[in-house]
C-alpha positions as CSV (number, residue, x, y, z in Angstrom):
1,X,3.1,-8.6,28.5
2,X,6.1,-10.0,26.1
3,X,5.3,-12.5,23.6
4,X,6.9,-15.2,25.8
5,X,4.5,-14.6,28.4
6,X,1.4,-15.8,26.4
7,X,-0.4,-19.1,27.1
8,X,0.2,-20.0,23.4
9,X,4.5,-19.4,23.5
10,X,4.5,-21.6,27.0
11,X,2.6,-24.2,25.2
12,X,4.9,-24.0,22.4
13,X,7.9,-24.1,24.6
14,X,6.4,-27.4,26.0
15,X,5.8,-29.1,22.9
16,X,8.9,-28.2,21.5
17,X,11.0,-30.5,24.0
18,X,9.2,-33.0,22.7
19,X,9.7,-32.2,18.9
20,X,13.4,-31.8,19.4
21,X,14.0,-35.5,20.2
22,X,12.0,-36.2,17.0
23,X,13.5,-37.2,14.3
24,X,11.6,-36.2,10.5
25,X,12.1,-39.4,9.3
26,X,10.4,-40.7,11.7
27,X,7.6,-38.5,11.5
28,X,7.6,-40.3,7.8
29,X,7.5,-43.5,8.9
30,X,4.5,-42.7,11.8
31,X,0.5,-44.0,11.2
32,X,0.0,-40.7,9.5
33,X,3.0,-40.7,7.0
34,X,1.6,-41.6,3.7
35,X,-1.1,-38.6,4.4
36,X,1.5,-36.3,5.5
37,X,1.6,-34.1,2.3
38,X,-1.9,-34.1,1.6
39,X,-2.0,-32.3,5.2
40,X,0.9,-30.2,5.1
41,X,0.8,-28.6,2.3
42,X,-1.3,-25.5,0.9
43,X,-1.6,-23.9,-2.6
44,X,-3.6,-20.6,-3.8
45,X,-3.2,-20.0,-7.5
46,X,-0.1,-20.4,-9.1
47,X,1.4,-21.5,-6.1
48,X,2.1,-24.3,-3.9
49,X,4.2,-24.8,-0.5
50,X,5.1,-28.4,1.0
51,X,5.3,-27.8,4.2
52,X,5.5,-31.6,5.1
53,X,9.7,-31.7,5.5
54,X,9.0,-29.2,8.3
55,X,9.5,-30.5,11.9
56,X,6.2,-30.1,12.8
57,X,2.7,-31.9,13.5
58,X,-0.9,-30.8,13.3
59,X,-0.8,-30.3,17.1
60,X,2.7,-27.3,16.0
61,X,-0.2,-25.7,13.6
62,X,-2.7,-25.6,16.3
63,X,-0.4,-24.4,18.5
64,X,0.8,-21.6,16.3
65,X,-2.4,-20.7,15.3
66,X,-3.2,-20.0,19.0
67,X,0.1,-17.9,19.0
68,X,-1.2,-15.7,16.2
69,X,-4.0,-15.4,18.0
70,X,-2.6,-14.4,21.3
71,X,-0.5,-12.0,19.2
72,X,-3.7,-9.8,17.0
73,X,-2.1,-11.1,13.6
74,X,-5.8,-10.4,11.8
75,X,-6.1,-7.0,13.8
76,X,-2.7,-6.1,12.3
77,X,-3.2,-7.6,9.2
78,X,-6.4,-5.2,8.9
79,X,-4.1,-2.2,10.3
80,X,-1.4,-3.1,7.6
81,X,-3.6,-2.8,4.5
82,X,-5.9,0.2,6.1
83,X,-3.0,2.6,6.0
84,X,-2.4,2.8,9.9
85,X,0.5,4.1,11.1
86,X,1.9,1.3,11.9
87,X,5.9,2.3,11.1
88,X,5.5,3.8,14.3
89,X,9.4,4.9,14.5
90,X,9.2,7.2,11.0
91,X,5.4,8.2,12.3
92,X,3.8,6.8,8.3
93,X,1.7,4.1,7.2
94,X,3.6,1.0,5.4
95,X,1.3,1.3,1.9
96,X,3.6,-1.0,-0.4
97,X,0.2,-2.7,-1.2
98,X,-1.8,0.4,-2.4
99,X,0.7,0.3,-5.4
100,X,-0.6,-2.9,-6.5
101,X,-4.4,-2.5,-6.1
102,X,-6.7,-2.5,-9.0
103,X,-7.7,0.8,-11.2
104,X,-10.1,2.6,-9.6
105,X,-9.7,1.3,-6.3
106,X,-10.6,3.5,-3.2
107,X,-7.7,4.2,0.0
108,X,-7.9,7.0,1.8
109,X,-5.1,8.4,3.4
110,X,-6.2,11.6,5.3
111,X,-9.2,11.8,3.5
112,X,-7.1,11.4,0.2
113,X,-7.8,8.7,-2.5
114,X,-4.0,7.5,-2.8
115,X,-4.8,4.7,-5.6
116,X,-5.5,7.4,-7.7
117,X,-2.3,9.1,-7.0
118,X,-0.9,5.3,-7.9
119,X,-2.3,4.8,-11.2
120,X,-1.8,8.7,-12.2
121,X,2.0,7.8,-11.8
122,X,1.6,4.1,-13.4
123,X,0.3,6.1,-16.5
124,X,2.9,8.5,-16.4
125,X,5.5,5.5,-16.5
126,X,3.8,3.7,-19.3
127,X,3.5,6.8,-21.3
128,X,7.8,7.2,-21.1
129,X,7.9,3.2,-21.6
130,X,5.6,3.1,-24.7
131,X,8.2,6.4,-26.0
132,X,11.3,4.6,-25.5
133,X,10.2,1.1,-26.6
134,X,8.8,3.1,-30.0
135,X,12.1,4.5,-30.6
136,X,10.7,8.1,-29.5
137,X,13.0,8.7,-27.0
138,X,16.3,9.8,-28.8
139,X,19.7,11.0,-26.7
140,X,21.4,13.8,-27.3
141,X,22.2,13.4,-31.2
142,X,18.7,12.3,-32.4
143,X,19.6,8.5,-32.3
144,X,16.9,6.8,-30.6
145,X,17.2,5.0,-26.9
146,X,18.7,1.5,-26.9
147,X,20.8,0.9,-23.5
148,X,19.0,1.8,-20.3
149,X,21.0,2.0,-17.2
150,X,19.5,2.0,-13.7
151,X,21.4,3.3,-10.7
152,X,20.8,3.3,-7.3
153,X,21.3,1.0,-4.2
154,X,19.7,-1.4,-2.3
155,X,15.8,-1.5,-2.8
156,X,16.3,0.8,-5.6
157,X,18.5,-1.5,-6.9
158,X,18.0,-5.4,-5.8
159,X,14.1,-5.9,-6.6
160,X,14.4,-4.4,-9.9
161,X,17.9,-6.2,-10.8
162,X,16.0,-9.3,-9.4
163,X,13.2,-9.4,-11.6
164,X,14.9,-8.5,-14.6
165,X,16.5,-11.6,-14.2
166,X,13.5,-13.6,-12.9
167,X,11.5,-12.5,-16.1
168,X,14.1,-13.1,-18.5
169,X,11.3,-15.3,-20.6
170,X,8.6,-12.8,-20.3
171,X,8.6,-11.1,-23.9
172,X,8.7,-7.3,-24.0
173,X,6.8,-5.7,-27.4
174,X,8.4,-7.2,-30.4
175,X,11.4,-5.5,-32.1
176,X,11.8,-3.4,-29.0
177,X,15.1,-5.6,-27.0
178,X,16.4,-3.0,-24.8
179,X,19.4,-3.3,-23.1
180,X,19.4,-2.9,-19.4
181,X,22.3,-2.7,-17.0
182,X,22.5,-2.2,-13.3
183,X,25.0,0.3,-11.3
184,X,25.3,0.2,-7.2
185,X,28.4,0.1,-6.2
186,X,30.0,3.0,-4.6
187,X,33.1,2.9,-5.3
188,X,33.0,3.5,-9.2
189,X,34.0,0.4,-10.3
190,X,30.8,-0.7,-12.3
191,X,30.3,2.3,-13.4
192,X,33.8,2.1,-14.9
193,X,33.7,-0.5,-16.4
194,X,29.8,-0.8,-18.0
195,X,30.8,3.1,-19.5
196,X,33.4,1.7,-21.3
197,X,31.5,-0.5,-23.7
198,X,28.0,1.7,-23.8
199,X,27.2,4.7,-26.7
200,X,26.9,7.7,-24.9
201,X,24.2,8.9,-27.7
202,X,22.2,6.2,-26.9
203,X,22.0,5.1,-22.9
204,X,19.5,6.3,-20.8
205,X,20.1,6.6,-17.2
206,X,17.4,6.1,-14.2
207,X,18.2,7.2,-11.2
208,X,16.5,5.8,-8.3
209,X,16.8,6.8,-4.8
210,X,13.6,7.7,-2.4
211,X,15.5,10.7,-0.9
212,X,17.4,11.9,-4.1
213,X,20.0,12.4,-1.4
214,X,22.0,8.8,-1.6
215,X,25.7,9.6,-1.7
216,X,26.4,6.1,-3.6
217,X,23.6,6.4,-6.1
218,X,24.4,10.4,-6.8
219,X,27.9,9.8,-7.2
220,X,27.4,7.2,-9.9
221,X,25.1,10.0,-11.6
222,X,27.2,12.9,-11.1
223,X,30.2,10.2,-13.0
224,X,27.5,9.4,-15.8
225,X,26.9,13.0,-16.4
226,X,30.5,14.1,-16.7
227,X,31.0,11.2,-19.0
228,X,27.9,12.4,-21.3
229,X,29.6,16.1,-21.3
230,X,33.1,14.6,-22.4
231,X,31.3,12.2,-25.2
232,X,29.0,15.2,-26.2
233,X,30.2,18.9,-25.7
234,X,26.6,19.7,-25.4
235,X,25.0,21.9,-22.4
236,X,24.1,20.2,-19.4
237,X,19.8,21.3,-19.8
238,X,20.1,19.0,-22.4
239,X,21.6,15.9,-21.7
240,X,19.6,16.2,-18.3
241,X,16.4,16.3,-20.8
242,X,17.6,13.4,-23.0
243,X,19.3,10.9,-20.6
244,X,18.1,10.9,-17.6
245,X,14.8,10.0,-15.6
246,X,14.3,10.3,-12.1
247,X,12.3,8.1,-9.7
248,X,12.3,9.4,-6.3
249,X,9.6,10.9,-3.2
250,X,11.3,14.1,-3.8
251,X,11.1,16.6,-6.4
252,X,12.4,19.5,-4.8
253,X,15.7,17.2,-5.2
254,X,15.1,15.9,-8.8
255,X,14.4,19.6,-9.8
256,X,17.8,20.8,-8.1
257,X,20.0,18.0,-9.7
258,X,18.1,18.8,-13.0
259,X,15.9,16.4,-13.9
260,X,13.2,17.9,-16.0
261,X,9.5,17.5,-14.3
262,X,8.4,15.7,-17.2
263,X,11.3,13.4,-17.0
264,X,10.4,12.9,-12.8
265,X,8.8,9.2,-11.9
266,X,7.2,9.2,-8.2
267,X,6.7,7.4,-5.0
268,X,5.8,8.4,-1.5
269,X,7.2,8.0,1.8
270,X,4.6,5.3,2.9
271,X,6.5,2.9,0.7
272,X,10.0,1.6,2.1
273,X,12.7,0.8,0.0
274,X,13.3,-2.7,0.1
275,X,8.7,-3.1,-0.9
276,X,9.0,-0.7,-3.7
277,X,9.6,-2.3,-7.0
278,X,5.8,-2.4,-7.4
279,X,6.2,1.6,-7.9
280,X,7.9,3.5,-10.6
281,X,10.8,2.1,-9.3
282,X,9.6,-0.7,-11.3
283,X,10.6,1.5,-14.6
284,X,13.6,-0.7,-15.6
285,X,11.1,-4.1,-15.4
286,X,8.7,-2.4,-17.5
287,X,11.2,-1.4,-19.9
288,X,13.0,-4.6,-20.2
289,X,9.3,-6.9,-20.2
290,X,6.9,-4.1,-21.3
291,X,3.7,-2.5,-19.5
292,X,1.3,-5.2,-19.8
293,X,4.1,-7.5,-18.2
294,X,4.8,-5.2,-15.2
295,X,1.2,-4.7,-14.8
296,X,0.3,-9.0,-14.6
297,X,3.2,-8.7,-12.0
298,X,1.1,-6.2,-9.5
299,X,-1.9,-8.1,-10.3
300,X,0.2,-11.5,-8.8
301,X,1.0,-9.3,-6.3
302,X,-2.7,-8.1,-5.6
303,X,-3.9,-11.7,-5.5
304,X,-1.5,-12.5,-2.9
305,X,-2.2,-9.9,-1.2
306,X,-6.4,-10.6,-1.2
307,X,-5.6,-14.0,-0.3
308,X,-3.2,-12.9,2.9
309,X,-5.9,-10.7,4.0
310,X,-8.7,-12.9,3.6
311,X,-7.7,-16.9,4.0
312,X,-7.7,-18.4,7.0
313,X,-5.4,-19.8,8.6
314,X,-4.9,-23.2,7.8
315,X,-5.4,-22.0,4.0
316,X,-3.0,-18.7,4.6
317,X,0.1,-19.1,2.3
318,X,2.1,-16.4,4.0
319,X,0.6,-16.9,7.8
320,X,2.0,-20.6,7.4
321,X,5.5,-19.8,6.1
322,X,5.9,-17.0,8.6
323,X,4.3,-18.8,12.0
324,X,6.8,-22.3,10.7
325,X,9.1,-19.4,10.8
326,X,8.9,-19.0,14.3
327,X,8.8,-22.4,15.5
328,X,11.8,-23.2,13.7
329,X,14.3,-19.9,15.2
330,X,12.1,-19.5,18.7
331,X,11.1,-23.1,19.5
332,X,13.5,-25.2,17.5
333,X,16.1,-22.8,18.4
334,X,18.1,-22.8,14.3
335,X,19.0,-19.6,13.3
336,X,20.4,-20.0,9.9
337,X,18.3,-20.1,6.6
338,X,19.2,-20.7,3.3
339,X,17.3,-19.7,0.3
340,X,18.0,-22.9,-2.3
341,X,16.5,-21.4,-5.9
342,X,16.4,-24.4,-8.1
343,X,15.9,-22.1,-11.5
344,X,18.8,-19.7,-13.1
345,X,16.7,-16.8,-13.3
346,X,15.8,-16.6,-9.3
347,X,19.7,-16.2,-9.2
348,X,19.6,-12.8,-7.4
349,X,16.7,-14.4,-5.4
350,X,18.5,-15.0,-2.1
351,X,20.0,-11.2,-2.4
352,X,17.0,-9.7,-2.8
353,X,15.3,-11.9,0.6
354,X,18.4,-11.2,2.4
355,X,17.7,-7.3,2.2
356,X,14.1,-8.0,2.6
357,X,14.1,-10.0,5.7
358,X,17.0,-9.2,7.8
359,X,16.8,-5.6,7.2
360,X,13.2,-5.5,8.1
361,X,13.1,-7.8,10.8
362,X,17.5,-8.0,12.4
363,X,15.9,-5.7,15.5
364,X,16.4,-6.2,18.7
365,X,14.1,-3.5,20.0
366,X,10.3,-3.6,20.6
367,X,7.3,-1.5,19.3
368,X,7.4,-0.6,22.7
369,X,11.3,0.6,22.9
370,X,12.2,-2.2,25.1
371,X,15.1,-4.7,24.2
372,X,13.8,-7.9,23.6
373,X,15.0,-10.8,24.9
374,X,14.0,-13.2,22.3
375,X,15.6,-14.4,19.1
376,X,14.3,-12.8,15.7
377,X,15.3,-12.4,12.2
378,X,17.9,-15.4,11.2
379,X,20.8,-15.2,9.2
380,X,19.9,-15.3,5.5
381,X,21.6,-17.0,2.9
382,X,21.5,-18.7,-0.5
383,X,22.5,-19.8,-3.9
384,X,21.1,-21.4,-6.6
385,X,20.7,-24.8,-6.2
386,X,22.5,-26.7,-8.1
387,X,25.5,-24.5,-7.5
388,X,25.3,-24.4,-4.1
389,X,25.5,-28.3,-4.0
390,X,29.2,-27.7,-5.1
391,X,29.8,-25.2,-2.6
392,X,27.9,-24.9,1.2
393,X,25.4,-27.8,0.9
394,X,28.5,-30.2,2.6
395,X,28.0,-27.5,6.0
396,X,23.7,-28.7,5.3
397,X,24.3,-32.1,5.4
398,X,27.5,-33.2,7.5
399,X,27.7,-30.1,9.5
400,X,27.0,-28.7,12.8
401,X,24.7,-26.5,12.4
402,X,20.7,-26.5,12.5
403,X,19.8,-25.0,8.9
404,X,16.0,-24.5,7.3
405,X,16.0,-24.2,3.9
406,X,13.5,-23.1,1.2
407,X,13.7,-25.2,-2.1
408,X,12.3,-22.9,-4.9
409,X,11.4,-24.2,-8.3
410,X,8.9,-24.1,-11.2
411,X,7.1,-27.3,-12.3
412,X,7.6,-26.3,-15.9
413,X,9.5,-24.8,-17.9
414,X,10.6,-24.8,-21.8
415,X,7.6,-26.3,-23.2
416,X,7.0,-24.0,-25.7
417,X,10.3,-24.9,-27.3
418,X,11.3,-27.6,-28.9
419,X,14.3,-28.7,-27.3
420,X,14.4,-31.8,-25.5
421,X,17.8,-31.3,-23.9
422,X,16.8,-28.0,-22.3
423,X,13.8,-29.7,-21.6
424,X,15.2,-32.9,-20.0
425,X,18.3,-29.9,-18.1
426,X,14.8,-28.9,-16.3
427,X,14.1,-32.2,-15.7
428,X,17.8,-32.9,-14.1
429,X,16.8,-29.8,-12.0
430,X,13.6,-31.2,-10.4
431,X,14.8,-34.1,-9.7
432,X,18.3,-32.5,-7.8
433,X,15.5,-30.2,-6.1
434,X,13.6,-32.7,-4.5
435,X,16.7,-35.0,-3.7
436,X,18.6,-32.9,-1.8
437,X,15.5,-31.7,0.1
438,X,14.9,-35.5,1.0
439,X,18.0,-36.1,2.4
440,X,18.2,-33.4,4.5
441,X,14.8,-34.2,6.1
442,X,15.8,-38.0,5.8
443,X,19.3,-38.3,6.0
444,X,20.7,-42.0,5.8
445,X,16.9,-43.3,5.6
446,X,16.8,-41.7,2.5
447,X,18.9,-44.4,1.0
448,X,18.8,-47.9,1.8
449,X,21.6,-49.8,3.6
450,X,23.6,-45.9,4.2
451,X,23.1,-46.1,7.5
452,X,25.7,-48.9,7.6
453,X,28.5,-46.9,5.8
454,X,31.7,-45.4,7.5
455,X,30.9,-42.8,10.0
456,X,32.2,-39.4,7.4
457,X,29.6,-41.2,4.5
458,X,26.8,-41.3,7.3
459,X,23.9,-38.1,6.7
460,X,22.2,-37.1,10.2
461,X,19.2,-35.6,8.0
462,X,16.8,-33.6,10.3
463,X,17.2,-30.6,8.4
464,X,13.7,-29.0,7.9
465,X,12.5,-26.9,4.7
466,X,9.9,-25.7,3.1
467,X,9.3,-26.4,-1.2
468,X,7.3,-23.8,-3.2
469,X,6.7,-24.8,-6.1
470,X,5.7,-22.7,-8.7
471,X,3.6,-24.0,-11.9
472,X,5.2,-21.4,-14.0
473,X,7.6,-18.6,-13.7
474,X,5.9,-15.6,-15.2
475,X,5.1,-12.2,-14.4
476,X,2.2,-13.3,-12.7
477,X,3.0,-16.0,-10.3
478,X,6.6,-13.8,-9.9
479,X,4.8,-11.2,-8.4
480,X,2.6,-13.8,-6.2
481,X,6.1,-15.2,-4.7
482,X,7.8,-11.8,-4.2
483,X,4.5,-10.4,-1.8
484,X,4.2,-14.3,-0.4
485,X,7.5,-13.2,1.1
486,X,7.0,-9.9,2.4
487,X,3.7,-10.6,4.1
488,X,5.9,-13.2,5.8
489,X,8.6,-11.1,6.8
490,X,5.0,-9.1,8.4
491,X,4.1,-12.1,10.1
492,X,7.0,-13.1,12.2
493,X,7.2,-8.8,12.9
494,X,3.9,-9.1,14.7
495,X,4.7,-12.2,16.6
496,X,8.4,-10.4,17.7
497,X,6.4,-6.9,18.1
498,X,9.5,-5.3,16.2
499,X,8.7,-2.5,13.3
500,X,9.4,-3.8,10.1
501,X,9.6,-0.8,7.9
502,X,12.4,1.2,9.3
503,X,15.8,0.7,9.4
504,X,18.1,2.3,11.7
505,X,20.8,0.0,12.2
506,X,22.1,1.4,9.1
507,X,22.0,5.2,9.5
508,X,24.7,5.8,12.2
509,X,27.6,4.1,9.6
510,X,26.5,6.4,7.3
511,X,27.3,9.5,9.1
512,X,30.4,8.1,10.6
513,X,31.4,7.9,6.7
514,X,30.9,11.1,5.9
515,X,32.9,11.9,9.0
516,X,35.8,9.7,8.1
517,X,35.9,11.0,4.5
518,X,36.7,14.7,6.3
519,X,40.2,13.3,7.2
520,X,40.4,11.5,3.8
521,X,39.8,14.0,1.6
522,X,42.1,16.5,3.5
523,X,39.4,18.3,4.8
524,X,40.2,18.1,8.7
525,X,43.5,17.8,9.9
526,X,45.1,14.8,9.7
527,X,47.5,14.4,13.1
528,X,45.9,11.9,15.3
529,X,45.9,14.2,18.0
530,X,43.3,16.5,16.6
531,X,40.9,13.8,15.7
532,X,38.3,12.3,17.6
533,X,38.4,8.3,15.8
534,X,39.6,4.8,17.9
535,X,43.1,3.6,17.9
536,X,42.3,1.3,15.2
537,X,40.4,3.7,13.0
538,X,43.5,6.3,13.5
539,X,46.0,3.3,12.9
540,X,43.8,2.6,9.4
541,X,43.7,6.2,8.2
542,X,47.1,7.2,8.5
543,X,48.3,3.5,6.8
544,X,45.9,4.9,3.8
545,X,46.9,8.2,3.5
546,X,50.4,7.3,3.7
547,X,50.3,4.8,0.9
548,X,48.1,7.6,-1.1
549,X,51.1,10.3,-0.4
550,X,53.8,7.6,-1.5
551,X,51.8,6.6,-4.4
552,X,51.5,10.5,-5.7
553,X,55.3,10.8,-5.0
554,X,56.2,8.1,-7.4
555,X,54.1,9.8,-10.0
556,X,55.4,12.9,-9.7
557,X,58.8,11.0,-10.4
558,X,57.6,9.1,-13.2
559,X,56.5,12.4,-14.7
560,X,60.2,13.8,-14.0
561,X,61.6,10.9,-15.0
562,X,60.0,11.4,-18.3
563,X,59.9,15.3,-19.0
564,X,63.9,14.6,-18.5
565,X,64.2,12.0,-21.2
């Protein structure tokens, strides 16, 4: 039976066409308004979400609880953390949350204690983070590490690039300021341009990819080596030694590109990449906050996780922001959301929840193999806030389309300081934080006597959203909002009945790359007639090649030019 089909989605659909001709502001001017956040709203911790701006009543939460019911959500929650195979596609468990459990924890996975495996490899990474962060770790010419430069793409890339940020407070071990850069991009053009102002005899490079087999993440390696060799006329066993790590689930790979055992990091193939910071593809957050740091970040993590396995419903952080979820795309029928961080250090925020949610759940096919015939993942995007007021909030408020946003902000920040103007800039931030979210939900009720402006000054409010407000941004409560997240993004895939851990919408471009670069490279012939590609594609290589051709022609008469002079 599809998900539709349950007595809990028909009820839904029923309530629903009564919801949509409700107005939010008049659910704030109803008998139950002045109670409306004490009853919408849940906390656990360091964390607190007000869902009260939501279109919704206690009868949608009842509703949706049923729905959750009707769907197993505690049966799969219970599968989730038990190590069932539940990426079904890719035949593995989806572990991300072993990597955060306690020392000496207990999961067996064919009768093997994998937390052990976990903290054996945490050890390992704080034993190469204490060495560098001591100065022990010394390039090529015996100058100690200073410059540490992570490459890979996507997971590898985002969650670590994300929380560098994020943490940017958090204080790593004193007198040890490393700097860390970030290189993803294919095309060399980072790369490029960050080798250019590092020291070869100091940067350390971290390459992260699951497979060790990522053409964009090995190229940027194979373009750091070369570099080292031109800086350093040393051998190639020893600038592998000195300035390069490896994080990947295969050493057979590491070994062949070099990287000494010693020098290898870890993870397995239960962990996807998009849930794997938590892992020793955590190394660059742990460089640039230290150990202890990285490690109160997996305990944030862990607490969510205890409290998404445990709390009930009406209590369940995650549960509540995925079910709302639903209603809102399903039931409400909006299908855009934008991820509004009011703090500069969520900056890469919105980035790192776009990968996370529309590459885990932007399927279209069931657990089942049958094509669904319901909406699920919505389009993802976001700034933060106060920049995006200057930029897309104009579509949020005057547009035409139905938006949910999430407003994200800590409730304090720079008190440790004494600076009342950065103070009273956090201040300025709250309070644009909570205005905008009002008018949305509000729109010309929000401000008395708007409603009898000219028609392109009028605000139709109605937009929903969701504030989490964090007490602090640390380690900590980071790692409680990154896991609120993906146990959300688990949620709504057990309500859809799609796999979130696999991702083949983007392995057929791949191979179609590696077929086009034939032709590019010279390797296939390059007459239309002997190649298999669309008019368009055809049309597209030969314009590119025949721009490259004309392009080497001029050189070669710039050069004869020259030699003639």
């Amino acid at each position: 039976m599809s998900v539709h089909d349950t007595p809990a989605w028909k009820a839904l659909d029923d309530h629903a066409a009564t919801m949509k001709q409700t107005h939010l502001r008049d659910l704030f001017l109803g008998t139950e308004s002045t109670s409306r956040f004490d009853t919408l709203s849940v906390s656990h911790q360091h964390l607190l979400l007000d869902f009260s701006k939501q279109r919704i009543t206690q009868t949608t939460l009842s509703l949706l609880k049923a729905l959750a019911t009707d769907c197993q959500l505690d049966d799969w929650k219970a599968r989730l953390f038990s190590g069932d195979t539940i990426n079904t596609s890719e035949n593995r468990p989806a572990l991300h949350t072993a990597l955060r459990l306690p020392a000496n924890s207990e999961l067996l996975l064919d009768e093997h204690n994998i937390a052990e495996d976990v903290h054996v490899n945490l050890t390992h990474m704080g034993s190469m983070v204490e060495r560098i962060h001591a100065g022990q770790w010394r390039g090529y010419s015996g100058l100690p590490i200073d410059t540490i430069v992570n490459i890979g793409v996507g997971g590898s890339d985002l969650g670590p690039l994300m929380a560098c940020k994020a943490l940017t407070d958090a204080q790593p071990p004193a007198g040890h300021q490393l700097k860390v850069h970030f290189v993803s991009s294919m095309d060399g053009s980072q790369i490029a341009d960050l080798l250019d102002q590092l020291s070869p005899q100091t940067t350390l490079f971290i390459i992260s990819s699951k497979s060790f087999t990522t053409i964009d993440t090995l190229s940027n390696a194979n373009t750091a080596r070369q570099w080292l060799k031109s800086a350093s006329d040393v051998k190639t066993e020893l600038l592998n030694r000195r300035h390069f790590i490896g994080v990947s689930a295969s050493q057979e790979k590491m070994n062949q590109w070099g990287i000494p055992e010693n020098s290898q990091l870890n993870f397995w193939d239960w962990t996807g990449g998009r849930y794997s910071m938590w892992s020793a593809i955590g190394l660059p957050i742990a460089l640039r906050i230290g150990m202890p740091g990285f490690k109160a970040m997996l305990s944030g993590a862990h607490a969510m996780d205890e409290h998404f396995k445990t709390a009930p419903f009406e209590e369940n952080l995650p549960v509540q922001l995925g079910m709302i979820g639903v209603w809102n795309i399903n039931f409400l029928d909006i299908h855009a959301h934008a991820i509004l961080p009011y703090d500069g250090r969520l900056s890469h925020l919105p980035a790192y929840l776009e990968q996370l949610e529309m590459e885990s759940n932007g399927k279209s096919v069931s657990r089942q193999g049958k094509t669904i015939d319901y909406h699920t993942c919505p389009i993802l995007w976001g700034e933060i806030g106060p920049n995006a007021q200057h930029a897309f909030y104009q579509l949020l408020h005057q547009g035409t389309e139905s938006v949910m946003c999430d407003f994200i902000a800590p409730a304090r920040r720079y008190e440790e300081l004494d600076n009342s103007e950065l103070q009273q800039q956090h201040q300025l931030s709250l309070a644009n934080c909570l205005a905008q979210s009002r008018l949305l939900a509000l729109g010309d009720a929000a401000i008395a006597g708007n409603d009898a402006a000219p028609i392109h000054k009028r605000y139709r409010g109605n937009q929903p959203s969701t504030t989490v407000l964090i007490d602090e941004l640390t380690p900590y409560s980071f790692g409680q909002l990154i896991a609120l997240y993906e146990h959300k993004v688990f949620v709504q895939s057990v309500i859809w009945d799609i796999n979130p851990f696999d991702q083949w919408g983007v392995e057929l471009g791949k191979k179609m790359a590696t077929d086009l670069l034939k032709p590019l490279l010279k390797e296939q012939p390059t007459t239309v007639k002997e190649r298999p590609f669309d008019s368009s594609t055809e049309g597209l290589l030969s314009a590119i090649l025949q721009k490259q051709e004309l392009a080497k022609q001029d050189q070669t008469q710039a050069k004869e030019k020259g030699s003639s002079l």
